[in-house]
C-alpha positions in Angstrom: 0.0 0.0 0.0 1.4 3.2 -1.4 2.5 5.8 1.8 1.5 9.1 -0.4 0.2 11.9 1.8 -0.4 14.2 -0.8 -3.3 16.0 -1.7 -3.7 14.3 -5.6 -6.7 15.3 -6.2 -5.9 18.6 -6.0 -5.4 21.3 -9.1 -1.4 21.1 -8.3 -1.0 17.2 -9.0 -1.0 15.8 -12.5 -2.3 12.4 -13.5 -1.4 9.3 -15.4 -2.1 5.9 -16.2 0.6 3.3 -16.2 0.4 -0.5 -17.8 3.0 -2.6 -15.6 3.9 -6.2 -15.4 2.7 -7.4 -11.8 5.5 -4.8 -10.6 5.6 -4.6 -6.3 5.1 -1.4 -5.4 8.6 -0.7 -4.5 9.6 -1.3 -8.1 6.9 1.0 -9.4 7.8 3.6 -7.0 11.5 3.5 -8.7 10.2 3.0 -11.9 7.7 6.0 -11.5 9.6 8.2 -8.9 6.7 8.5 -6.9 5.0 6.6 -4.4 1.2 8.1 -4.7 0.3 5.0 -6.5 -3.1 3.3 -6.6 -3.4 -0.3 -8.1 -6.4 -0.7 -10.6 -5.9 -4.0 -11.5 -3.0 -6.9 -13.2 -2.0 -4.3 -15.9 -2.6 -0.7 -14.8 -1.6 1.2 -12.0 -2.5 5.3 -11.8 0.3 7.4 -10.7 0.2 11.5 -9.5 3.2 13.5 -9.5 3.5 17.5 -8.8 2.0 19.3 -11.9 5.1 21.4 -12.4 7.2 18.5 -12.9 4.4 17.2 -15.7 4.3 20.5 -17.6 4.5 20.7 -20.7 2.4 18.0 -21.5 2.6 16.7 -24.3 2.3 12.9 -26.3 6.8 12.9 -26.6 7.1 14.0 -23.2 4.8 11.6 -21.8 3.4 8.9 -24.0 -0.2 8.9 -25.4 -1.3 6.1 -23.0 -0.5 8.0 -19.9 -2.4 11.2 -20.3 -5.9 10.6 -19.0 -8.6 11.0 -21.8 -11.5 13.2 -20.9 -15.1 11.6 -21.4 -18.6 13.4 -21.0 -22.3 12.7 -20.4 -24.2 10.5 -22.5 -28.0 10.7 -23.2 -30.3 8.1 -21.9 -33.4 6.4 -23.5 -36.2 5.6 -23.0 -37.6 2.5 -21.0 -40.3 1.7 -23.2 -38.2 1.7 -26.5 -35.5 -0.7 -24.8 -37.6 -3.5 -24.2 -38.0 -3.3 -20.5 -41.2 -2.7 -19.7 -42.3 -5.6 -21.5 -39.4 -7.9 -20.2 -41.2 -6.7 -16.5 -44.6 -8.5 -18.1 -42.9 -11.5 -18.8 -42.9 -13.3 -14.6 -41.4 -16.4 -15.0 -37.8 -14.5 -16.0 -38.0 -13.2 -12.6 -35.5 -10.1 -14.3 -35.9 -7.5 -10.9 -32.4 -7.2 -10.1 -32.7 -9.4 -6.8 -29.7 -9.7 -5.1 -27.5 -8.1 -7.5 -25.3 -4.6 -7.3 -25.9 -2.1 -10.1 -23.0 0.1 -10.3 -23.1 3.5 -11.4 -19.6 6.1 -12.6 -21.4 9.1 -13.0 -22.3 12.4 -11.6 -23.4 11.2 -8.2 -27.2 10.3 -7.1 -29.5 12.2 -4.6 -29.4 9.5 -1.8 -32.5 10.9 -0.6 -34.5 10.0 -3.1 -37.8 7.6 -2.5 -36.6 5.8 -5.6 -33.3 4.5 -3.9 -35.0 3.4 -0.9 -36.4 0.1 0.2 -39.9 -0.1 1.8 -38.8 0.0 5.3 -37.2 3.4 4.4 -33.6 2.1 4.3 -31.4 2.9 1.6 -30.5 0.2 -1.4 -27.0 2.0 -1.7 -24.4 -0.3 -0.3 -21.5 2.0 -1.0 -20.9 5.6 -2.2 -17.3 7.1 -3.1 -17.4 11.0 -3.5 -14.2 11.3 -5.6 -14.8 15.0 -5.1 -14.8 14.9 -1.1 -12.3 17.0 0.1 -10.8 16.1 2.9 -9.6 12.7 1.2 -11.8 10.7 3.6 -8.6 9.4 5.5 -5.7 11.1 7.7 -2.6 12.4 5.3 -0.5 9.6 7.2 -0.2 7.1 4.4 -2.6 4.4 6.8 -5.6 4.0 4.6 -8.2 1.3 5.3 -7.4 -1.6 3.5 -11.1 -2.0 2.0 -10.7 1.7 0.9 -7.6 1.9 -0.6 -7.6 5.1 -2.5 -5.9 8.2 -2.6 -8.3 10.1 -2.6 -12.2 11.0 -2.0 -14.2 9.5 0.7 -16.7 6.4 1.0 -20.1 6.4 2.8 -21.4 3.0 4.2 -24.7 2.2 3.9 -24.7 2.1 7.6 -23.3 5.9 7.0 -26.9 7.1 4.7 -29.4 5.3 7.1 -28.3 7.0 9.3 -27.8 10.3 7.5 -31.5 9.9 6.4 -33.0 9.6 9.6 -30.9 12.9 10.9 -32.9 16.3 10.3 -29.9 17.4 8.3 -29.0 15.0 6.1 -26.3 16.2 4.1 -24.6 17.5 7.1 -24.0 14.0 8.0 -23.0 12.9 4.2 -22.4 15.4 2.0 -22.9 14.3 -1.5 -25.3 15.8 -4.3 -25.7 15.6 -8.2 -26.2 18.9 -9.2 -25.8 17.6 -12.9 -28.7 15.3 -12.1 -27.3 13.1 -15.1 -26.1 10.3 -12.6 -29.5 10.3 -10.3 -31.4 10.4 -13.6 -29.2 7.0 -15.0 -29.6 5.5 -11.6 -33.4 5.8 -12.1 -33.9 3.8 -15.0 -31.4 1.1 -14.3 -32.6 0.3 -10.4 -35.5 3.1 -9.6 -38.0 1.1 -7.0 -41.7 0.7 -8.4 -43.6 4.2 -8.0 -47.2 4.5 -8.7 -47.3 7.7 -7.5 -45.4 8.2 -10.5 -45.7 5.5 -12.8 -42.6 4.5 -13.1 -40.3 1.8 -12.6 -36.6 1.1 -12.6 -34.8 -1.5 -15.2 -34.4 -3.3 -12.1 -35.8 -2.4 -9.0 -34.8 -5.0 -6.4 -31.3 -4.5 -7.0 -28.9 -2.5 -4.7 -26.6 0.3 -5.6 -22.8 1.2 -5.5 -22.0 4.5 -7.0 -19.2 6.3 -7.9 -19.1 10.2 -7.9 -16.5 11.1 -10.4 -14.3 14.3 -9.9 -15.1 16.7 -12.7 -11.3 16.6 -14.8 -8.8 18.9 -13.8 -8.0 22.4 -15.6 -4.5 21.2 -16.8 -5.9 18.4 -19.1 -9.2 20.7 -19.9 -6.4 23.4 -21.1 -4.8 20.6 -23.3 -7.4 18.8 -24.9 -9.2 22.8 -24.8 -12.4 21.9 -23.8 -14.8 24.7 -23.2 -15.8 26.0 -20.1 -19.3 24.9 -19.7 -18.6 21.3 -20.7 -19.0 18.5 -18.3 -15.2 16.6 -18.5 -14.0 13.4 -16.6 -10.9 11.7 -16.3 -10.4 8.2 -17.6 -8.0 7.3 -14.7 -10.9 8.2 -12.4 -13.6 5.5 -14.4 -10.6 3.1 -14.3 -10.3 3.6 -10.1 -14.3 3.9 -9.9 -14.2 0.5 -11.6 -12.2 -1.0 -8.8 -14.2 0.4 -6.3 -17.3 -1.3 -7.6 -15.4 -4.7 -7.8 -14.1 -4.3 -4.4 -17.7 -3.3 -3.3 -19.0 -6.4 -4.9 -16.3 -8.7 -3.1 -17.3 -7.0 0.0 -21.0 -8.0 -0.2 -20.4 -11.3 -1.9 -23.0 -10.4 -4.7 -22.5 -9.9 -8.8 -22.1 -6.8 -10.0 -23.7 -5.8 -13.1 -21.6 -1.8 -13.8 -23.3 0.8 -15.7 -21.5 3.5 -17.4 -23.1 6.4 -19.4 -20.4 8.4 -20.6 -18.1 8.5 -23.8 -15.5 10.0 -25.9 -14.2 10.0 -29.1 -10.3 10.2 -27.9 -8.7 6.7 -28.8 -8.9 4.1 -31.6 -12.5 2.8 -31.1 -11.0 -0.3 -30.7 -11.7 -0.9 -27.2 -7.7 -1.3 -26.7 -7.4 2.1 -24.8 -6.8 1.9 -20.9 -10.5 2.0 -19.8 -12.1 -0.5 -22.4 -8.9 -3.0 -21.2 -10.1 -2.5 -17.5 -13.7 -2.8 -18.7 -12.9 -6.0 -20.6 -10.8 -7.5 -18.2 -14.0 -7.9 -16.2 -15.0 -11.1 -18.4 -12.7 -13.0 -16.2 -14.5 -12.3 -12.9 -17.1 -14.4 -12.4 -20.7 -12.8 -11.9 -19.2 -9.5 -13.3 -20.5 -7.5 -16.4 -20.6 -4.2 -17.7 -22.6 -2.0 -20.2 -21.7 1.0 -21.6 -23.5 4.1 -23.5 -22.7 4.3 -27.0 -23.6 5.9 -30.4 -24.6 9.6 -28.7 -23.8 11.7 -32.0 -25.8 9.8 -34.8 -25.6 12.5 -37.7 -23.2 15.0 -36.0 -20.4 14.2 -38.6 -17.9 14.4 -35.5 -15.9 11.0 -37.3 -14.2 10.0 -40.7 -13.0 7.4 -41.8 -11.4 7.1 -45.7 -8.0 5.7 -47.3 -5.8 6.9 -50.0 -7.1 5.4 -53.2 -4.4 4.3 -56.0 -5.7 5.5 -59.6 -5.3 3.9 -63.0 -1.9 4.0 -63.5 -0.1 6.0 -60.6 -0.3 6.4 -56.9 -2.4 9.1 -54.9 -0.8 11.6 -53.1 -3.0 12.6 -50.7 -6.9 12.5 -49.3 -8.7 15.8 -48.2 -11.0 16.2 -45.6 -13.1 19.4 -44.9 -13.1 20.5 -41.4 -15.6 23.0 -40.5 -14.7 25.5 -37.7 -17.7 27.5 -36.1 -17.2 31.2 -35.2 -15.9 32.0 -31.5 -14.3 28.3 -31.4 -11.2 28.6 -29.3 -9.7 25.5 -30.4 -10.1 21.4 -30.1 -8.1 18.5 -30.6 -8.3 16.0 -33.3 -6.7 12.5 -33.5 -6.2 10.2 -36.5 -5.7 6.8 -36.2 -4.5 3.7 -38.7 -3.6 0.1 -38.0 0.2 -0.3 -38.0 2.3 -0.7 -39.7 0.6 2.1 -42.0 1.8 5.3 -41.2 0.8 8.8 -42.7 1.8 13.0 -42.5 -0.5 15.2 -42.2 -0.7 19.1 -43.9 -3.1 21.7 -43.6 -5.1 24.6 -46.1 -6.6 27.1 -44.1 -9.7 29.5 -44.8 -7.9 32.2 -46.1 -6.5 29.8 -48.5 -2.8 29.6 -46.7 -0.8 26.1 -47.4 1.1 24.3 -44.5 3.4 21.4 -46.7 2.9 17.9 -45.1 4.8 18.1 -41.6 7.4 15.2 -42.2 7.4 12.1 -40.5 9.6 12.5 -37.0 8.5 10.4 -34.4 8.5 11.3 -30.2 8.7 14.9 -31.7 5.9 17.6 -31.6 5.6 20.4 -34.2 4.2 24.0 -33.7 2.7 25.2 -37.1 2.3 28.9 -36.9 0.4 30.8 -39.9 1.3 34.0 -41.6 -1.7 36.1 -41.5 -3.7 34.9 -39.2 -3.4 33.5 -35.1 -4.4 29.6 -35.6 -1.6 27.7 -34.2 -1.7 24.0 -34.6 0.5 21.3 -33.0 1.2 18.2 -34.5 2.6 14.7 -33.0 3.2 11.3 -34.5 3.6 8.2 -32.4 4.0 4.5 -33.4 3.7 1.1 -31.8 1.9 2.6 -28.6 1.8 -0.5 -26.6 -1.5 -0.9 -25.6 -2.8 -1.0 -29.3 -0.2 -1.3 -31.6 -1.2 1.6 -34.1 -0.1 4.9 -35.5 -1.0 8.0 -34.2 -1.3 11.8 -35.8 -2.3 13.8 -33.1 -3.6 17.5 -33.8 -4.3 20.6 -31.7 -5.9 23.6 -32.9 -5.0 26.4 -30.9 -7.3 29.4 -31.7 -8.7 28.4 -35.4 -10.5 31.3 -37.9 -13.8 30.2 -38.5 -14.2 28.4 -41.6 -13.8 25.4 -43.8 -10.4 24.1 -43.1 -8.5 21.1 -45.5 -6.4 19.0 -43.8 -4.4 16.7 -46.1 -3.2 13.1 -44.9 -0.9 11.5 -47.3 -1.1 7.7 -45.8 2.1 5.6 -46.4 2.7 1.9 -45.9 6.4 0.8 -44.1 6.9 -2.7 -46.0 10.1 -4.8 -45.5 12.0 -6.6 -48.6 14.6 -8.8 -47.9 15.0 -7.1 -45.2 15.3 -3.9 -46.5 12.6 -1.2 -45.2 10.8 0.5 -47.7 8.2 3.3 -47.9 5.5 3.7 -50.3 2.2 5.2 -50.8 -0.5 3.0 -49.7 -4.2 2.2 -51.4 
């Protein structure tokens, strides 16, 4: 158990997510020069070091698979339209949720709530963590309790709500609120109890809870991946530790554990290799463990693209445009391009105003600043390779400040073939 007394929660401590080999904690501690460590399970660890010995951050400096990705809110649906009503009508699959944790990453839940409560008044949650509490839920000495072992946030029992709802203050005695309402609304429809008052019922109602109140993501990564101010943003190192929690939870209690998670991003490969879909799918090997996740949240949006460098008749293309619209007042946004090694591609720009950037050449554990002439749009550009976790190429994009418009960036896709052992590049179709 890591003997960190630091504050890493706080606005002064950067984050990171590292994939180790069943290293002690001495070893990762010499490995990571740092011993405010918390084990999420056989392949990650997430580590916190002082922010000003982070800074810059950037994919050379630091990897791609260590800076936390930032996911937000997903919408919900509705119960009619997935089939559960119906399943309820159906008696003999006896699908109430008896005996089973639903685990919710989200927002937080109003505890108080009627529809979180048994009959008898008590509450169905069997375990809260408030990643946002501030006071870290245990003495700075480094002793944490061993069923709690987290750096940071506190956990309220159920023994801790019951008797927090029979106070005449409850939140004095815990805390904890969703002022989003996103994560009390999700917890509705998957474990609400039956209301007639209201006419409605959870997806299943018998079940109890363990939630997870994530920590909204902190400025420094909001600053690099320049998300705007009024956008919700978590930390995938935080769903990785929530995800742990649960487990633990579920260990605890001897009971499954079915975890629901309604947010998403579009950072990564989409191929569920990135560090949360590993922790997610990792689960498969835990007996009376699953997990469902939110997906497909922007339909028409034309957020994604996907192409390839065609070869014409006779000759080889040299490069594929893409339009990419930039709205007015947009302060800037980050854009990553993926292919399956061991294709590799460059990446050049044409701006509104009609100004040319020449393919940025291929240098690898390098970044590139690409300043214009006549107008303020800076963009940076990094390429990485063989990232460990995936195995694909990288092209990673920061717009800093774009004009509004109808920007062109141009990827010329090449393919890195060996004959007779000789390495040779060529355009690729």
């Amino acid at each position: 158990m890591s003997d960190c007394t630091a504050n890493v929660a706080g606005q002064d401590y950067a984050d990171f997510i590292y994939r180790h080999n069943a290293a002690s904690l001495d070893e990762l501690t010499g490995i990571l020069g740092t011993d405010c460590i918390s084990y999420v399970n056989e392949s990650y660890v997430t580590y916190h070091i002082p922010l000003s010995e982070a800074l810059p951050l950037s994919i050379p400096n630091h990897s791609y698979e260590s800076i936390p990705s930032l996911f937000g809110l997903m919408d919900t649906t509705s119960m009619e339209a997935s089939g559960i009503i119906s399943t309820f009508r159906q008696p003999s699959l006896g699908s109430n949720g008896e005996g089973v944790i639903v685990g919710l990453i989200d927002t937080g839940i109003d505890y108080q709530n009627p529809l979180f409560r048994s009959l008898d008044g008590n509450t169905r949650i069997l375990g809260l963590w408030d990643q946002t509490a501030p006071d870290g839920g245990f003495e700075l000495t480094g002793n944490r309790p061993f069923l709690f072992p987290f750096l940071y946030g506190k956990e309220y029992t159920a023994e801790d709500i019951n008797r927090a709802l029979e106070s005449d203050s409850p939140l004095n005695a815990v805390p904890v609120t969703d002022t989003s309402g996103h994560g009390t609304f999700l917890a509705g429809i998957a474990a609400g109890r039956y209301e007639a008052s209201m006419n409605f019922v959870g997806a299943a109602p018998l079940s109890y809870l363990g939630v997870v109140k994530l920590k909204p993501a902190k400025e420094y990564l909001r600053r690099y991946y320049m998300i705007p101010d009024d956008a919700d943003a978590y930390q995938s190192n935080d769903i990785m530790m929530g995800i742990t929690y649960l487990t633990l939870l579920a260990r605890r209690h001897r009971m499954p554990l079915v975890i629901c998670l309604g947010l998403g991003t579009n950072h990564g490969g989409h191929s569920g290799a990135a560090p949360v879909g590993e922790v997610l799918n990792s689960l498969r090997s835990f007996m009376g463990v699953a997990a469902v996740c939110s997906a497909g949240n922007e339909a028409g949006l034309r957020h994604h693209y996907l192409g390839q460098v065609k070869r014409p008749a006779g000759g080889y293309a040299d490069y594929d445009e893409v339009e990419l619209r930039v709205g007015e007042g947009e302060k800037g946004f980050s854009i990553e391009l993926w292919a399956n090694s061991p294709e590799i591609y460059t990446v050049g720009f044409v701006s509104p105003t009609g100004e040319a950037i020449q393919r940025i050449p291929l240098t690898l554990n390098n970044e590139t600043t690409v300043n214009f002439s006549v107008e303020p749009t800076t963009i940076s550009v990094s390429y990485a390779t063989t990232l460990g976790f995936q195995s694909s190429y990288l092209a990673s994009l920061r717009f800093i400040s774009p004009i509004p418009g109808i920007w062109l960036p141009q990827a010329s896709i090449l393919l890195l073939i060996s004959r007779q052992n000789v390495p040779v590049l060529m355009n690729w179709d």
